[in-house]
N, C-alpha and C positions, 0 to 999 in steps of 0.2 A: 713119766711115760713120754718116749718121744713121739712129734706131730706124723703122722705118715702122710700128711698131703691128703686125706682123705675131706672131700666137701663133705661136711651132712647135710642131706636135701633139710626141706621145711617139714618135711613130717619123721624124717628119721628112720626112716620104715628101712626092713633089711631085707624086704620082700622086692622093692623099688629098686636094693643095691644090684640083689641076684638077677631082675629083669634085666638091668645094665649090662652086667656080665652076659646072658645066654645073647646079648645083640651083636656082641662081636665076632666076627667074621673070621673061619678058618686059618687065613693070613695074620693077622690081626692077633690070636690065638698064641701063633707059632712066634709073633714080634716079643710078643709079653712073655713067653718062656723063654727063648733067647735073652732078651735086655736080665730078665728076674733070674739066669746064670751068670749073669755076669761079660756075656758078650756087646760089644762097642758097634757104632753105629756101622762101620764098615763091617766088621763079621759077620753081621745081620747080615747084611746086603751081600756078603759071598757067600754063606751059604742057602739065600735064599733065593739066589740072583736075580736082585735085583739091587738099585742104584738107591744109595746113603740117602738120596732126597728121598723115593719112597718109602723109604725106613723112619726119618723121621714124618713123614706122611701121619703115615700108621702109628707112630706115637702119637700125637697130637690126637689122631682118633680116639684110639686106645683112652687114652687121660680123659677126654671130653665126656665117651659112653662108661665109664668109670666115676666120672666124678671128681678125678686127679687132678694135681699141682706139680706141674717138672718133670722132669727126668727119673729124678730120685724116689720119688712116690712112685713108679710104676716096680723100682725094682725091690721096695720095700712092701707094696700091697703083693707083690709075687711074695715075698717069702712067710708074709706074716698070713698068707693064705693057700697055700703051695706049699709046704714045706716036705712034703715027701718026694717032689719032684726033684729036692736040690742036686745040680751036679750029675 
């Protein structure tokens, strides 16, 4: 099984992971579906307009109120949990 980047906190609780999840912010939301189709830090930021720095912003959010590691864990936790969104 490949690693998804995911941290497990100290108690492993999956009640903890979904708090994480409902704290992020409508923007924030709309990065994590964007990045977890496959769109690149500039697509984000044109269709969201706004500028590549505040995209990776909001990644780093994203990962942090997640619990993530990179880039790649954001677009792996989208699809390993999203998966009727794809596309």
């Amino acid at each position: 099984m490949r690693d998804s980047g995911h941290k497990e906190n100290s108690s492993g609780s999956h009640s903890e992971f979904l708090s994480a999840l409902m704290e992020l912010t409508p923007v924030e939301c709309s990065v994590l579906e964007l990045t977890g189709k496959g769109n690149s830090a500039k697509e984000i930021a044109d269709k969201l307009g706004m500028s590549i720095h505040t995209v990776h912003s909001h990644w780093k959010n994203v990962r942090k109120k997640l619990g993530l590691r990179g880039y790649g864990a954001l677009k792996d936790w989208w699809r390993d949990n999203c998966p009727e969104w794809e596309k």
